[in-house]
N, CA, C and O atoms as a MOPAC input file, in Angstrom:
PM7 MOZYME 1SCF
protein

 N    121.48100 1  -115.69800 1   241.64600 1
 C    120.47700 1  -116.50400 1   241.01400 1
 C    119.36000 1  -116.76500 1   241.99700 1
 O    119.64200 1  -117.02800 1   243.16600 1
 N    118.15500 1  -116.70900 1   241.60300 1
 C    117.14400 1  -116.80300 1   242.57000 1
 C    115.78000 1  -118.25200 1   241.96000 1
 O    115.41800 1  -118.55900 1   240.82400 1
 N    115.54600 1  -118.57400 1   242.76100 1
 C    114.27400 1  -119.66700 1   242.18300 1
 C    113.22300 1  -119.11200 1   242.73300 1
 O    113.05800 1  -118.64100 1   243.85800 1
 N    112.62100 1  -119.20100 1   241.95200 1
 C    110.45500 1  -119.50000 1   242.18900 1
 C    110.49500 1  -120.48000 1   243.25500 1
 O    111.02300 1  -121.59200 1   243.24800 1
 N    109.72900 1  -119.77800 1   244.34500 1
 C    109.21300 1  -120.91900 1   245.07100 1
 C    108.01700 1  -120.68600 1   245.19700 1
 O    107.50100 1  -119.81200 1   244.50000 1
 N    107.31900 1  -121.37100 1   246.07000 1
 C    105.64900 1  -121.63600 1   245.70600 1
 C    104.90900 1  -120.49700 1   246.85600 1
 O    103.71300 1  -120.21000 1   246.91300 1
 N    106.32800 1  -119.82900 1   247.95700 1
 C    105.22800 1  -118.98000 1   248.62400 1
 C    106.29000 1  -117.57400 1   248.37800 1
 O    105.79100 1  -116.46900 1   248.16400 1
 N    107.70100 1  -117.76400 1   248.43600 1
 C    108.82300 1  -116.27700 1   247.99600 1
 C    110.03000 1  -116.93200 1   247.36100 1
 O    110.23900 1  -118.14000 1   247.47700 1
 N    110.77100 1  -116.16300 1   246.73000 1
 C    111.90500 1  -116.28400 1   246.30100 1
 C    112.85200 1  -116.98600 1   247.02200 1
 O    112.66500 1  -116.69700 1   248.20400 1
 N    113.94600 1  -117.90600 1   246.89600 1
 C    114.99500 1  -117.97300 1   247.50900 1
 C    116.12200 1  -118.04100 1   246.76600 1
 O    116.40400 1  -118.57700 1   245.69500 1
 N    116.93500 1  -117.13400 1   247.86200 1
 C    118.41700 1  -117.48400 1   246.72900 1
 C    119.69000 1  -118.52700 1   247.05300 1
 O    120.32400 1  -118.62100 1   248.10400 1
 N    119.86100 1  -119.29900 1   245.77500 1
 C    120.65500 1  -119.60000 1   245.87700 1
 C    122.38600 1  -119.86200 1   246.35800 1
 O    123.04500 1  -119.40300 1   245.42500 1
 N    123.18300 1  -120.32600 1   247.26300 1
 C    123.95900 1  -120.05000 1   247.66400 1
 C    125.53100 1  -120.53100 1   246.64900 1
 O    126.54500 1  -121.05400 1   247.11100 1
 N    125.35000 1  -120.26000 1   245.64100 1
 C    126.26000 1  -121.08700 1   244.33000 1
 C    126.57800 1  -120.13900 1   243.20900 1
 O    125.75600 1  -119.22300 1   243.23500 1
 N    127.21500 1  -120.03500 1   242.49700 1
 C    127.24200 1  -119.57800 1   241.40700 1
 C    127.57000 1  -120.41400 1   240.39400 1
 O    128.49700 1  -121.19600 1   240.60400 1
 N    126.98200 1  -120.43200 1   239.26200 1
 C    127.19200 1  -122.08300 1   238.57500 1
 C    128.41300 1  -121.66800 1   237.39100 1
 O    128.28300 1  -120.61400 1   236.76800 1
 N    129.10800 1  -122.20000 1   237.24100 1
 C    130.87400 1  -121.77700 1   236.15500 1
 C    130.33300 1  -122.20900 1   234.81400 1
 O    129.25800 1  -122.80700 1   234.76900 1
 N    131.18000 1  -121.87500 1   233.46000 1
 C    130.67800 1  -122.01900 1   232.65400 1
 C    129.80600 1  -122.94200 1   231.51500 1
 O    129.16000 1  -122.24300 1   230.73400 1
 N    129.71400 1  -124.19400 1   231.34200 1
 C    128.19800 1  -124.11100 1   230.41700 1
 C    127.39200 1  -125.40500 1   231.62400 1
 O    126.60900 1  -126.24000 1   231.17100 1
 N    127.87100 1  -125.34800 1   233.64700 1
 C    127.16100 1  -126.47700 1   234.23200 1
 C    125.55200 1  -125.89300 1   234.01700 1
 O    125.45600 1  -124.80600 1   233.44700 1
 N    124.38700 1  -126.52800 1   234.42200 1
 C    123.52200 1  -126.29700 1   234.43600 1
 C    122.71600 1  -126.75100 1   235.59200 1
 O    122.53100 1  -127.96200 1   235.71100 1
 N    122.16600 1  -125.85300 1   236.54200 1
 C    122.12400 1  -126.92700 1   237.93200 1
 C    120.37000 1  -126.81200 1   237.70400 1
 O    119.90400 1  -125.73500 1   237.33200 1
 N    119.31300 1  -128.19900 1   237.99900 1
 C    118.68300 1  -128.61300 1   237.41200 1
 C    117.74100 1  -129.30900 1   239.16500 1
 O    118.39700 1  -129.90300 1   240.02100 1
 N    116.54200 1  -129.10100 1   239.28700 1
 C    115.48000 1  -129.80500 1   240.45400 1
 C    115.07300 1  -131.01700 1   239.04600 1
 O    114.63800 1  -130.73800 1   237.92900 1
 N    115.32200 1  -132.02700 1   239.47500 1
 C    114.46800 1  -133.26400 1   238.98300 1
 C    112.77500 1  -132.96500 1   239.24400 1
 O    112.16000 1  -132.33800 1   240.10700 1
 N    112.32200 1  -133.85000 1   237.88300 1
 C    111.07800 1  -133.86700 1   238.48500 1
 C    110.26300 1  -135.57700 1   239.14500 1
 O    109.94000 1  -136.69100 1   238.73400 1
 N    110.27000 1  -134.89600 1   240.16800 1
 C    109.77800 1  -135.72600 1   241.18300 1
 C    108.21200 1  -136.91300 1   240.92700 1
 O    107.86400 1  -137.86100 1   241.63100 1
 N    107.62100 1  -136.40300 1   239.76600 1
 C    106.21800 1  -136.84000 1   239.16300 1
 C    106.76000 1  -137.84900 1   238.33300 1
 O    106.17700 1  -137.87200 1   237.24900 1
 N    107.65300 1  -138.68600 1   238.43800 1
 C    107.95000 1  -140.27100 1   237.83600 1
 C    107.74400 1  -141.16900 1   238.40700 1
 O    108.29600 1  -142.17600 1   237.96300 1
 N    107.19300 1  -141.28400 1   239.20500 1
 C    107.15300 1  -142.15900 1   240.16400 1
 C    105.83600 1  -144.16500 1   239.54900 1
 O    105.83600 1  -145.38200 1   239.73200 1
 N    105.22900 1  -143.32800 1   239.00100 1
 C    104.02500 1  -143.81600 1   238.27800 1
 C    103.45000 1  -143.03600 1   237.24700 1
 O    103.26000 1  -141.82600 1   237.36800 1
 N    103.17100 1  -143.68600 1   236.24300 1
 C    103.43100 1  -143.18700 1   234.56500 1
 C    102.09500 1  -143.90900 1   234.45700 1
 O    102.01600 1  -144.96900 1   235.07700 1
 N    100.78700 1  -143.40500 1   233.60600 1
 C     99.94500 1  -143.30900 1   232.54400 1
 C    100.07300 1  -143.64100 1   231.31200 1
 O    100.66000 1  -142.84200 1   230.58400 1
 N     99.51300 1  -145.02300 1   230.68600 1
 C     99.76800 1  -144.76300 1   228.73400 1
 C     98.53800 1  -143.87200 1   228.48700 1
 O     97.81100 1  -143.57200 1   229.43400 1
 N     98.27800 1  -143.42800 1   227.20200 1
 C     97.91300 1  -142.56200 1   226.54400 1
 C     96.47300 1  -143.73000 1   226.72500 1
 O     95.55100 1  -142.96800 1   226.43500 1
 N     95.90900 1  -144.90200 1   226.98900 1
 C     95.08600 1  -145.17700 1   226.78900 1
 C     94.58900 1  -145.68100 1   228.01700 1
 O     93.55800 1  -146.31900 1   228.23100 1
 N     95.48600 1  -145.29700 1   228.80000 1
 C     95.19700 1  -145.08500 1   231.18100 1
 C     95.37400 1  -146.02100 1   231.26900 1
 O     94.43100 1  -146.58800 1   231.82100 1
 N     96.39800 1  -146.84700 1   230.93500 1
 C     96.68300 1  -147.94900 1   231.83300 1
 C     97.71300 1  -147.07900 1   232.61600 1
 O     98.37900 1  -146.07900 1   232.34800 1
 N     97.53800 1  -148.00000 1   233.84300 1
 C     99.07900 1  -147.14700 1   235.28000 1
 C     99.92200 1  -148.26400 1   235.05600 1
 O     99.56100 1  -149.43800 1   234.97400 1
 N    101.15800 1  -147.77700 1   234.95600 1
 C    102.15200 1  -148.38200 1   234.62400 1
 C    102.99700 1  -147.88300 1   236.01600 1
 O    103.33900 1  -146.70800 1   236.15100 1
 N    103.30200 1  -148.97600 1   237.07600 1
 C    103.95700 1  -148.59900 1   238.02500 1
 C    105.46200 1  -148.31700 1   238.21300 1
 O    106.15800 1  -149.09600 1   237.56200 1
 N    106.05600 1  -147.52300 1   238.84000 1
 C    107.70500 1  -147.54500 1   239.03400 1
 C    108.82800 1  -148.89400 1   239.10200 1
 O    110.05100 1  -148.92400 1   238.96200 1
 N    107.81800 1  -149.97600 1   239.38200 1
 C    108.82200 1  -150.76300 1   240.12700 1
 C    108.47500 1  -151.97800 1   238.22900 1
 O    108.84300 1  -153.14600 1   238.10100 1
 N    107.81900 1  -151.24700 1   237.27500 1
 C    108.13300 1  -151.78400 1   236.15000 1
 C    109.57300 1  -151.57900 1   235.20300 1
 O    110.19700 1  -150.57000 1   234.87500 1
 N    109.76800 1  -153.01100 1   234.94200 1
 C    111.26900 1  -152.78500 1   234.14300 1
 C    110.85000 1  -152.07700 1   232.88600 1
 O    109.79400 1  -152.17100 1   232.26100 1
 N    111.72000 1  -151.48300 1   232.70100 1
 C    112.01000 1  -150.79300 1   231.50500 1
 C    113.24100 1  -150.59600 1   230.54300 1
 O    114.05300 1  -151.46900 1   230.85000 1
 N    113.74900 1  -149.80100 1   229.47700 1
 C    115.04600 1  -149.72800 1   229.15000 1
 C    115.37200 1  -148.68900 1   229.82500 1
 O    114.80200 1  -148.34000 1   230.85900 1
 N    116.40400 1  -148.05800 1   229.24400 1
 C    116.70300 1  -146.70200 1   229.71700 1
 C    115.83800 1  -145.50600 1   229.13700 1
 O    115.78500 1  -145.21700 1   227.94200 1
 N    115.18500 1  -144.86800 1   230.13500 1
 C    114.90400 1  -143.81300 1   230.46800 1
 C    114.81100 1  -142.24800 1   230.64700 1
 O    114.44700 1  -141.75200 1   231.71400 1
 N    115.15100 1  -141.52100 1   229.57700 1
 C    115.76300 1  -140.28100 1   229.94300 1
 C    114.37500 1  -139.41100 1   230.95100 1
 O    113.18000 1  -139.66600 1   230.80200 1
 N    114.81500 1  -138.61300 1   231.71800 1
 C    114.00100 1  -137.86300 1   232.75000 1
 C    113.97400 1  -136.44400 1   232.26800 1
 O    114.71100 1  -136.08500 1   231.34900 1
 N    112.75200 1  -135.24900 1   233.14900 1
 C    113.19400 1  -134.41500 1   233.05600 1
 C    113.06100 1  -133.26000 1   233.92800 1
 O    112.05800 1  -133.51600 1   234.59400 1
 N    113.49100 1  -132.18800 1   234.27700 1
 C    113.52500 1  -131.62100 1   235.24700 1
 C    113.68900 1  -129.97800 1   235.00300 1
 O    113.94100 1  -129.57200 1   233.86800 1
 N    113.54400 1  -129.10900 1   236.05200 1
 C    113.37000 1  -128.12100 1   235.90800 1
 C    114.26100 1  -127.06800 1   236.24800 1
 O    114.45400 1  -126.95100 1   237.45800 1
 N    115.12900 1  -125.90300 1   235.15900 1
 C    116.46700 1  -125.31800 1   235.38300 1
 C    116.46000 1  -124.42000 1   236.21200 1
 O    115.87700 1  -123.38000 1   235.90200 1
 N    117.12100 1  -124.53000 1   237.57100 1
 C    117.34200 1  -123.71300 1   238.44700 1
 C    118.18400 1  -122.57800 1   238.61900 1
 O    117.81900 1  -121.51300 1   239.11800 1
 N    119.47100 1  -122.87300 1   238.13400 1
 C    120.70400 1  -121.99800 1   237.84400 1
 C    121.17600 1  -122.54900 1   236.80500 1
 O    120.99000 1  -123.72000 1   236.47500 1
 N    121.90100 1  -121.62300 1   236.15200 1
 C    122.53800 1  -121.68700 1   234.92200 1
 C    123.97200 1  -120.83300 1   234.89200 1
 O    124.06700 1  -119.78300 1   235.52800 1
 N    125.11100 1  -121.37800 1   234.08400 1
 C    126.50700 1  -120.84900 1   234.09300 1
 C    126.58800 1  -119.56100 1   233.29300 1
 O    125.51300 1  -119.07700 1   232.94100 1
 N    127.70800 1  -118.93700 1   232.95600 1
 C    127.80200 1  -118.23100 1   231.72900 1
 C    127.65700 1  -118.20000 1   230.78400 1
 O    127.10100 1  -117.38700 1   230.04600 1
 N    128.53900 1  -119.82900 1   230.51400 1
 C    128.59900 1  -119.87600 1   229.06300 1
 C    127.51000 1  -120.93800 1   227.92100 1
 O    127.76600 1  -121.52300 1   226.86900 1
 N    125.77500 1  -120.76300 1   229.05500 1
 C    125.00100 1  -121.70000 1   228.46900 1
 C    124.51500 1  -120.63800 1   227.38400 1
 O    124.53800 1  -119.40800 1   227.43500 1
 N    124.08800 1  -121.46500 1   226.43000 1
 C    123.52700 1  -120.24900 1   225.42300 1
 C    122.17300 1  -120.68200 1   225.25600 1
 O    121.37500 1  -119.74500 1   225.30600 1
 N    121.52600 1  -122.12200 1   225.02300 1
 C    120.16000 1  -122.62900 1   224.69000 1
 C    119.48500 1  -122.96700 1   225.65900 1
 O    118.56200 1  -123.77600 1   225.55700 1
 N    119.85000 1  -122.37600 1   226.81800 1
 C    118.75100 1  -122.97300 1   228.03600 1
 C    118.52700 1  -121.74500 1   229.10800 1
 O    119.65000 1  -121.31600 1   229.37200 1
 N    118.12200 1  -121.44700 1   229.40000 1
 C    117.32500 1  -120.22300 1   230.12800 1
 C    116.77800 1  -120.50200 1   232.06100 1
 O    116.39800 1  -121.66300 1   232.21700 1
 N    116.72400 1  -119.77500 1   233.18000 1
 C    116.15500 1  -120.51000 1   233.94000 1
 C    114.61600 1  -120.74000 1   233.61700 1
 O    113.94000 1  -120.12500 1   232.79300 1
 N    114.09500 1  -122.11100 1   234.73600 1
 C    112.67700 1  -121.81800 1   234.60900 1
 C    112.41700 1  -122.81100 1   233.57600 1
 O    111.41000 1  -123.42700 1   233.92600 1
 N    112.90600 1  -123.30200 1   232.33900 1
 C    113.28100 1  -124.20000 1   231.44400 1
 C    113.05300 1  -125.39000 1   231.66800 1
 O    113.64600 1  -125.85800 1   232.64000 1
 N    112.22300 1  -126.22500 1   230.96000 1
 C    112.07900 1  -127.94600 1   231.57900 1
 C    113.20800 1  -128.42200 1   230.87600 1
 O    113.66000 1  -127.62900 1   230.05000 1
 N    113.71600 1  -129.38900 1   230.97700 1
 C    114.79900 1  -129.99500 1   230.20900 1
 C    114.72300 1  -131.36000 1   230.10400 1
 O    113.86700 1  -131.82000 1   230.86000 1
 N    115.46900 1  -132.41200 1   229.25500 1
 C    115.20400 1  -133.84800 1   229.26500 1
 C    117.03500 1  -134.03000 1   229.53100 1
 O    117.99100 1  -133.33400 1   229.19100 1
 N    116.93400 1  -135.05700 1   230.14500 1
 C    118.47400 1  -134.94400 1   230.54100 1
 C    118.71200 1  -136.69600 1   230.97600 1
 O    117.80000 1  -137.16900 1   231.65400 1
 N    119.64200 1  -137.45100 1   230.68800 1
 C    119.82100 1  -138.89300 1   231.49200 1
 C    120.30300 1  -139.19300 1   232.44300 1
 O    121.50700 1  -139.29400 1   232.68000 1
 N    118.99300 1  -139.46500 1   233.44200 1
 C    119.36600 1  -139.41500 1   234.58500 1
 C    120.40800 1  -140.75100 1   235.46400 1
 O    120.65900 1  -140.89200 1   236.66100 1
 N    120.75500 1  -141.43700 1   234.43700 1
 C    121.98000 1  -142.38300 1   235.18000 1
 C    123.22500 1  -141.78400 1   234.61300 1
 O    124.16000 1  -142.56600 1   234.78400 1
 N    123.72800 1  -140.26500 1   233.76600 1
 C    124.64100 1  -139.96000 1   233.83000 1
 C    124.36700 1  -138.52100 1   234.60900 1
 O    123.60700 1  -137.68700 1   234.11700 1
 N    125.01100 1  -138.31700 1   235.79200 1
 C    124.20900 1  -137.29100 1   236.53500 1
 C    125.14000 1  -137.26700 1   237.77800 1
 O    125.84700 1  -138.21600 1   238.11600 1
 N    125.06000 1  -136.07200 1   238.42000 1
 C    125.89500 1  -135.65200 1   239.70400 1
 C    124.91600 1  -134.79400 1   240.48200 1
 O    124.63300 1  -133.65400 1   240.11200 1
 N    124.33800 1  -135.43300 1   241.70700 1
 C    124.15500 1  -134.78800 1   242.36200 1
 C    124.38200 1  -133.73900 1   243.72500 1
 O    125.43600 1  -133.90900 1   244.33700 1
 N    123.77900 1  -133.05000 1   244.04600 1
 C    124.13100 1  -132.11000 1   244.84400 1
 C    123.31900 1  -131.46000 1   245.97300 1
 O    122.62500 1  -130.53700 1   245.54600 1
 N    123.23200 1  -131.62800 1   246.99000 1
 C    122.07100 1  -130.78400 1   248.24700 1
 C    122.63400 1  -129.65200 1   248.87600 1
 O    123.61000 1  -129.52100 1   249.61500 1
 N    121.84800 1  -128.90500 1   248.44400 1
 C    121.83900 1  -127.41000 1   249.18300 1
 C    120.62900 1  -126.99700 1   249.61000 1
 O    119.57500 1  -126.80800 1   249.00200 1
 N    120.87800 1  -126.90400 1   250.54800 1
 C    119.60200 1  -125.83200 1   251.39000 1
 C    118.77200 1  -126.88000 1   252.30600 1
 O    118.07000 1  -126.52100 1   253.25000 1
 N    118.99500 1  -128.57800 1   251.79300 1
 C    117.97100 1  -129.78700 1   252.25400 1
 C    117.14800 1  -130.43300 1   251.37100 1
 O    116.21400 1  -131.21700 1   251.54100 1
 N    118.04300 1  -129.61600 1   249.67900 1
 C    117.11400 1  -129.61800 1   248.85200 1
 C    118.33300 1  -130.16400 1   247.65900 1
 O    119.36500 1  -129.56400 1   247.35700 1
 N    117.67500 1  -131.91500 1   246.94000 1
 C    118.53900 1  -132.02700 1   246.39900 1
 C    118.78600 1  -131.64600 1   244.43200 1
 O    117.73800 1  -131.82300 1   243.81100 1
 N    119.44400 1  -131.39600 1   243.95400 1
 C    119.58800 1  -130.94200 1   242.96700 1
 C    120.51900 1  -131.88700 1   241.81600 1
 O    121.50100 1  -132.51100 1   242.21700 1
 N    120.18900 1  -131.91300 1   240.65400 1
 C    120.85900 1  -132.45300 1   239.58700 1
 C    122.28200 1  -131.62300 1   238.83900 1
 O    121.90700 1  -130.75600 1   238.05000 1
 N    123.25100 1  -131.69900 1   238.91100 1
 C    124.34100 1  -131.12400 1   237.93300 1
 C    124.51000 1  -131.78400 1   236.48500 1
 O    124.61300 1  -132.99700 1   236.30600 1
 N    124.52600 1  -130.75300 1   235.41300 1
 C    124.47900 1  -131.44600 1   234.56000 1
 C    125.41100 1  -130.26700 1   233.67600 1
 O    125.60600 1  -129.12600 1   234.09700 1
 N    125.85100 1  -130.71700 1   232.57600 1
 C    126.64100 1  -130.25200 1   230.87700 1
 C    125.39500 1  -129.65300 1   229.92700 1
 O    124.31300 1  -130.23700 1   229.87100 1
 N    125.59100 1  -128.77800 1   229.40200 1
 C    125.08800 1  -128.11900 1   228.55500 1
 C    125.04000 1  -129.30800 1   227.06300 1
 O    124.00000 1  -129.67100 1   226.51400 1
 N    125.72100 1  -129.51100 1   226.87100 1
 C    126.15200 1  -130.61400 1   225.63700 1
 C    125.42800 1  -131.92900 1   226.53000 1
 O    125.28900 1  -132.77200 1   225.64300 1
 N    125.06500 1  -132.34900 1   227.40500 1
 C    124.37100 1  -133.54600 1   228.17400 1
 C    122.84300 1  -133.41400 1   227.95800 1
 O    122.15700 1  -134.31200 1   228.44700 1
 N    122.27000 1  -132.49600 1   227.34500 1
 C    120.82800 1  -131.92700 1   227.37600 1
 C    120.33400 1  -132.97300 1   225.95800 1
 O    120.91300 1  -133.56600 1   225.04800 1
 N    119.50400 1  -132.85300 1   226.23100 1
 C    118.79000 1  -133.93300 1   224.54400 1
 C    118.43400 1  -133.01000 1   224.38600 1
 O    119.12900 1  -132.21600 1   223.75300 1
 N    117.11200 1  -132.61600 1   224.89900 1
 C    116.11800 1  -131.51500 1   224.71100 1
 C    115.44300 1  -130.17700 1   225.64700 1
 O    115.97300 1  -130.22100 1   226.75600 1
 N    114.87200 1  -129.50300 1   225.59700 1
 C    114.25600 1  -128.20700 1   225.91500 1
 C    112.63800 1  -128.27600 1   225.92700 1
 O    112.07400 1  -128.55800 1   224.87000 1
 N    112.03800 1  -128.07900 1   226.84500 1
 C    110.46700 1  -128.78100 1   226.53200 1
 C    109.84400 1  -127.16300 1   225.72700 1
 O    110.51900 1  -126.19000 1   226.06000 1
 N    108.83500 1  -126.90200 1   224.88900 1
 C    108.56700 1  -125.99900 1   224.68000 1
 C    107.00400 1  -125.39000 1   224.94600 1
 O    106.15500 1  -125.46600 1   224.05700 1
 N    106.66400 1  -124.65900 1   226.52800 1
 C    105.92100 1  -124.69300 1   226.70100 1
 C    104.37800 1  -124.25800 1   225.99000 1
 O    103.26400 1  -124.55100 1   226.42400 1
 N    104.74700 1  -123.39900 1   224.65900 1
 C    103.46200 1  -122.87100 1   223.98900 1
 C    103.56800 1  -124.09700 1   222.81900 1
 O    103.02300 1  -123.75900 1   221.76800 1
 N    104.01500 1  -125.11400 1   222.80300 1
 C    103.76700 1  -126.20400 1   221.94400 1
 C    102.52000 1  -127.00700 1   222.06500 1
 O    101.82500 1  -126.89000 1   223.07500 1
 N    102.19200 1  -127.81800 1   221.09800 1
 C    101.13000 1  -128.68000 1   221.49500 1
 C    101.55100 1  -130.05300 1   222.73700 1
 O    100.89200 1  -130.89500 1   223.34800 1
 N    102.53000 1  -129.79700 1   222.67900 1
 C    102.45500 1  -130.92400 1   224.32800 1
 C    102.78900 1  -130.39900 1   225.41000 1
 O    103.94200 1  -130.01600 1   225.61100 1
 N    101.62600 1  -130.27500 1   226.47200 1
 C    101.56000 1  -129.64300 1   227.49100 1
 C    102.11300 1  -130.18000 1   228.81100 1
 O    102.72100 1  -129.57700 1   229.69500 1
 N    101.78000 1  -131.37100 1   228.73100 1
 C    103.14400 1  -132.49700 1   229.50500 1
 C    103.59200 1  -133.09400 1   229.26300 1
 O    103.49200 1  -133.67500 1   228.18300 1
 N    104.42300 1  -133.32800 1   230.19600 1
 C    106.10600 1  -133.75800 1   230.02300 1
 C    106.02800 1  -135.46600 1   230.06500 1
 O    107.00700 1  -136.21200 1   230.08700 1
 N    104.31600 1  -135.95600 1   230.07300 1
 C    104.98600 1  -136.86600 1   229.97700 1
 C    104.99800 1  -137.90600 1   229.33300 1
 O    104.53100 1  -138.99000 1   229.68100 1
 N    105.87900 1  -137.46600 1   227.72200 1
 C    106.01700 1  -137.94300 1   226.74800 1
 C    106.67500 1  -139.47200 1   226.99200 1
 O    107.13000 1  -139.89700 1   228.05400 1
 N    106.60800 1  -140.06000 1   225.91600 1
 C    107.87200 1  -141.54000 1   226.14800 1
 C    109.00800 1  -141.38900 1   224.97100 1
 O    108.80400 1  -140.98500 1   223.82600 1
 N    109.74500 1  -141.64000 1   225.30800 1
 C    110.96700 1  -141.24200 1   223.84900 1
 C    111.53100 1  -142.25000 1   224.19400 1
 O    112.53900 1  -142.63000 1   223.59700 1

């Protein structure tokens, strides 16, 4: 399994078993925008949250998720993992809400649900 990186490829040192899905969070939550620009900072309470992040490796037996894939996933049920210095999300195929769809009309991710 190999990832996109921003200057060459690197490969992964894992092979992921059947339907885990190993997943880079996305790091751009930090501070959130409403639709009418107010900044809404991190350290605001909120309910729960689902996040979403981007599919790095994938098992055998995933069938609806692809690498490269944004995904929405809850990030207080979650296992993480560092390889390389680089930390990563483990997650269930059946744990996924959604699949972002990039030729859709929403171009970012950063919806509120």
């Amino acid at each position: 399994m190999t990832i996109q990186g921003s200057s060459a490829q690197t490969q992964l040192p894992v092979r992921m078993l059947h339907d885990r899905i190993l997943v880079e969070p996305d790091e751009g939550t930090k501070e959130r925008r409403s639709a009418s620009g107010i900044v809404i900072p991190a350290t605001a309470a909120m309910g729960k949250r689902l996040a979403w992040a981007k599919v790095v490796a994938v098992g055998p037996s995933v069938r609806q998720v692809k690498l490269d894939d944004t995904i929405l996933y809850d990030p207080e049920d979650r296992h993480e993992v560092e390889i390389d210095a680089t930390t990563y999300v483990l997650v269930r195929e059946r744990d996924l809400h959604a699949v972002s769809d990039p030729h859709g009309s929403q171009k970012s991710q950063g919806m509120y649900l």
